[in-house]
Structures are given as structure tokens and as C-alpha cells.
N, C-alpha and C positions, 0 to 999 in steps of 0.2 A: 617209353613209347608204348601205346595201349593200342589193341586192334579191335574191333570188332566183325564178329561174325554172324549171320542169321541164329536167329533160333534154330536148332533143331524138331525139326513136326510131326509128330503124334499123330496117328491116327484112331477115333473112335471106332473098333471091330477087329481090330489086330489084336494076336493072340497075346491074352491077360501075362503069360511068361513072358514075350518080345516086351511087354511095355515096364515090365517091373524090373526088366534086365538094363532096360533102354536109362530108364529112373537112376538104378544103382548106377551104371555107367558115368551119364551125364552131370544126375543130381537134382534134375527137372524135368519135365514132362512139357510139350505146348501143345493143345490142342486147338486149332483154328476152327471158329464160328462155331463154337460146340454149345453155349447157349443160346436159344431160340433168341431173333433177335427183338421179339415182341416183349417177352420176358425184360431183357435187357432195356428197351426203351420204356417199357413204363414203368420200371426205380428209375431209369432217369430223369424222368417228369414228373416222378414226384419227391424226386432231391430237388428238383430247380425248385418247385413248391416252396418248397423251408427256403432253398436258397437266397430265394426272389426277394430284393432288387440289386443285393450282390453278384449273383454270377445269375445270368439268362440265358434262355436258349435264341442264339444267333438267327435269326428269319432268314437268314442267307443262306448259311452253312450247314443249319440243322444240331451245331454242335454250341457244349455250355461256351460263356463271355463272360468273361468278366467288364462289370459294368463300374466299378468303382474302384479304391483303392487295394494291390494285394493283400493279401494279408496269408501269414502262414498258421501252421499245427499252435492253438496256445495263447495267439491273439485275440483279443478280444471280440472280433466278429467272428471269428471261426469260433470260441466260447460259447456264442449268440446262437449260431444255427445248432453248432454239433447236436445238443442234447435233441432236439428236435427230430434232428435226421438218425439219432439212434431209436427213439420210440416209434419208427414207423414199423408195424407188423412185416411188412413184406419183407424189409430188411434182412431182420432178421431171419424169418421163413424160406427167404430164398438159398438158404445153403444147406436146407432140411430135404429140399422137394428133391423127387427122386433121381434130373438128373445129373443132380451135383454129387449123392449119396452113391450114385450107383459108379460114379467116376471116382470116387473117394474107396469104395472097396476096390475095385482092378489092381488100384495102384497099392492098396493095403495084399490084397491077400485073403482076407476077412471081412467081419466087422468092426466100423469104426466108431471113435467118439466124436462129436463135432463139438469142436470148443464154444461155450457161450460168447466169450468174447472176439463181437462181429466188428469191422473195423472198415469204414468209407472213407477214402483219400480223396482229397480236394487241393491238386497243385495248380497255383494261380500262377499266370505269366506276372514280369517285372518284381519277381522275388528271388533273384538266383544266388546263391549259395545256404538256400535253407532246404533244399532235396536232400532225402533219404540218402543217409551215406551207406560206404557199405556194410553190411552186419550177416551177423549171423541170428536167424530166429532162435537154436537151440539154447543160445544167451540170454536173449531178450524175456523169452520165457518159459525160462529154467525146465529145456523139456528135452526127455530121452529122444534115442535116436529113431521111434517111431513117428514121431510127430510131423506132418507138413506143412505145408501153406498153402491153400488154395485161391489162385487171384482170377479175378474177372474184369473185361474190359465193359464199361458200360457204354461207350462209344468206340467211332474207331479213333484210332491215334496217332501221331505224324509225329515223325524224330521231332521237330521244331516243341511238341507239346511236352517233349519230356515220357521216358519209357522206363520200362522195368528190365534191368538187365542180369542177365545172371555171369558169373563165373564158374565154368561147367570146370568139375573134379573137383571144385575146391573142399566141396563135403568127406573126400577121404583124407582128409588131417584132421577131422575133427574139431572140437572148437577151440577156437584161436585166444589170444591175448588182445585187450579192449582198448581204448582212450576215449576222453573228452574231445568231442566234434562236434559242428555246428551242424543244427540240422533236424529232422525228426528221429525222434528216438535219444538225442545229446552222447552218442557213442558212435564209435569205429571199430572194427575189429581188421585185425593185420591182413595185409595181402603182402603175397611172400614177392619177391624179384621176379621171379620166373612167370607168376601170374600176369600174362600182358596181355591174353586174349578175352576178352567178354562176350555174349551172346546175347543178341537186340535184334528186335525188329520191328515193324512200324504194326501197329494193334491195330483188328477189326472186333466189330460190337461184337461181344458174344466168345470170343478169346478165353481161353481160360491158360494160363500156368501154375503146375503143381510142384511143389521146389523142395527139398528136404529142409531139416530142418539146421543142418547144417552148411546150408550153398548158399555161400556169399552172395548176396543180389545188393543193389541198387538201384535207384531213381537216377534219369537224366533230369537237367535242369528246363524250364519249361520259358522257355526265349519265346514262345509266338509273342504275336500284337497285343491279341487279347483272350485267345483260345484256352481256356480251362482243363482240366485234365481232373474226371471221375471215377473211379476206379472202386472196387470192392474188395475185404478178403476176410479172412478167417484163416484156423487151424482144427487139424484133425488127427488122431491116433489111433493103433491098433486099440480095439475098446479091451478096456481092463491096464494098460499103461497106466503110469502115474500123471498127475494131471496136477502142478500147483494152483496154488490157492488164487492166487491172482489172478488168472485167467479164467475166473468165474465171475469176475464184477464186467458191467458196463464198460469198453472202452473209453479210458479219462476217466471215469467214475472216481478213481481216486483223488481228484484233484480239482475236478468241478461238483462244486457241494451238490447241486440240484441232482445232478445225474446218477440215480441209482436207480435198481430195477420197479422200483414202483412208481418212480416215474415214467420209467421205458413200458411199462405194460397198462398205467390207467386207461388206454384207449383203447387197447387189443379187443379183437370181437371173440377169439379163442386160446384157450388158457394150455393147448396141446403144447405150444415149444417155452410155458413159464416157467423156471425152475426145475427144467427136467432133468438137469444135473445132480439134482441133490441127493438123489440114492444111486450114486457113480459108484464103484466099488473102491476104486484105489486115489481120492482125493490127499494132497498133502500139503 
């Protein structure tokens, strides 16, 4: 039997010590409406852009629809938009501006690195048992214990649309033992017995959660009608950590021939966030 409990919340101006302790404590950081919500609606309008005629902005609701058949992480319509939705400049650029940067050092300490590899979720209703199971990032990819996750809500979000849950403490065990599971990412990482409480809450635009790199999280399954569920993230390290190889390419890049970075950047108007990785000190 599993509980859930609100997020715990964060506030932006609390002292840098209270929030890093709060971090180590928990595991994760929430901060409510912490990105502008203009910021946050215009990637979302222009994810519906690439989306469109697959998922639309509801006239009713204000929020994405899915207009045609689900589809998940891998399918072929999601294949179709992905590459599209990773060459948009803003995408990328929006975990550069400062105040994502300046929320990424509180919670460092320091200076960080922001991973290249930027990552847009798109959970469609009528697809349920293909949500994110639960995992650990520090697995996924292969990254010490500085590393985070930083997620953003680009709408608000209703239990029914499917949330981001975390399991607070789970990150003082460290990283756990894996299997094959259905779902994004095709792995699971163990949750012990004792693990029966999780931490959810229904998302507003602008939301952001900062998670370790070892705090089990997961997706709810996304039962609305037809309400879509858009989300953004990335990773980031104390700068000068080690940083695998992998998490320099395009998200999917390995596996959708077209999508590499000179596809992702032919349109770009400024060449500031191309390749800025490349003289990182501690690449492996």
C-alpha cells in the first residue's frame, strides 16, 4: 500500500544553507511558479507548432489535446515531431537564461555545468502503462553524486494528466539494482518495502523540481479525456565533475539517424549555447 504526500515547497530568497540542507534532507527541491509564466507559454506554443495536428491547444482549456491517436517515447509520430522539437533555439537556451542558472548554483554551492542533453516529455492520455517508471537518474546517466535534474512544468497539471513524483530519502542508499520495465527509459530500479510514501502534487506553469541524482522519481499515468501532459528537463553538476560521453549528444540522437547537433542547430540565429561543451575539463 503506497501513500502520497504534497511536495514539500521551496521557497526562492530562503537562505542558500536552509535550501541545500532542505535538498540533502529530502532529495528534491519544489519551487512553485518560479518560472515567468510568459517564458513558459511561449515554448509551449511553440511545441504545439511542431506538434500540430497531433496534440493542440484546447480553445476551452488553454491546455495541449491530444487530437489523434496516443502514441508514446519511440513511436513513430513522436519520431516525427521529436527532432523538430529539439532544434528549436529556445529549447535549448531556456536552461541557460539566468533564472534557471542562478537556481542551479543555490542548490550547487557553486558553479555549475548544464548538461547538453535537453529532454521535452510529451505524455498523451489513452497510453497507460508506458509512464516513466521509477528510476534513478545517477544510472540512467552514469553520473556522480553532484549531478541533478532540473524539471519544469510548461503548463499547469491535474493528478488526472499524469505528475512527477518523487520518493523523498530514497537518495541516501544510493544507487540501487535495475530491471527490464515497460515504459520510458525500458528500466526500474528497486524500491525497498519500507518505501510506501511518495511526494506529488498537482503542477502550476512555471513549477520547477530539482531532484538528486539519486531520488527515485516517477511519472503518473496520464487517464484525462484527452489533456496532454508537456514538461521540460535537463541535468546539471558542480562544474569540473565528470560528465559521460552520452550526455553530450541530442536526446534520442542515438537512435534517430537524422537527429544530431547539426541538425539541431541549422536554424539557430546564435552559435552562444553550440558546442559549448567541448572544452569541459573533465569529459569521459
Amino acid at each position: 500500500m503506497t501513500n502520497n504526500k504534497p511536495l514539500v515547497v521551496s521557497l526562492w530568497g530562503e537562505d542558500p544553507v536552509v535550501l541545500r540542507a532542505r535538498f540533502q534532507e529530502y532529495g528534491y527541491l519544489h519551487f512553485k511558479k518560479y518560472v515567468a509564466d510568459e517564458k513558459c507559454q511561449r515554448l509551449m506554443e511553440q511545441f504545439l507548432e511542431v506538434l500540430s495536428p497531433h496534440i493542440v491547444c484546447d480553445k476551452k482549456t488553454k491546455l495541449p489535446a491530444l487530437m489523434g491517436e496516443p502514441f508514446f517515447e519511440t513511436d513513430p509520430v513522436w519520431d516525427e515531431v521529436y527532432p523538430k522539437i529539439q532544434a528549436l533555439e529556445s529549447f535549448h537556451s531556456f536552461f541557460h537564461e539566468d533564472d534557471i542558472t542562478d537556481l542551479m548554483r543555490v542548490v550547487s554551492g557553486g558553479e555549475v555545468f548544464v548538461y547538453p542533453m535537453k529532454m521535452a516529455r510529451m505524455a498523451t492520455p489513452r497510453k497507460q502503462g508506458y509512464e516513466t517508471p521509477p528510476h534513478q537518474d545517477a544510472h540512467s546517466h552514469h553520473a556522480g553524486p553532484t549531478m541533478a535534474g532540473i524539471w519544469v512544468a510548461l503548463h499547469d497539471m491535474t493528478e488526472e494528466m499524469g505528475r512527477l513524483k518523487m520518493l523523498p530519502y530514497s537518495h541516501l542508499d544510493g544507487v540501487r539494482p535495475v530491471f527490464e520495465a515497460q515504459g520510458v527509459g525500458g528500466v526500474q530500479c528497486e524500491v525497498y518495502d519500507h518505501e510506501t510514501t511518495w511526494h506529488v502534487s498537482n503542477m502550476q506553469q512555471g513549477d520547477v523540481i530539482i531532484f538528486h541524482s539519486c531520488c527515485v522519481h516517477k511519472a503518473e499515468p496520464n487517464t484525462a479525456e484527452s489533456a496532454a501532459r508537456l514538461s521540460i528537463d535537463t541535468r546539471f553538476c558542480d562544474y569540473g565533475a565528470p560528465v559521460f560521453f552520452t550526455n553530450l549528444e541530442p536526446h534520442h540522437g542515438w537512435r534517430i539517424e537524422s537527429l544530431d547537433w547539426d541538425y539541431v542547430y541549422r536554424h539557430w540565429q546564435s552559435d552562444r549555447y553550440q558546442n559549448y561543451w567541448q572544452n569541459y575539463p573533465n569529459l569521459f
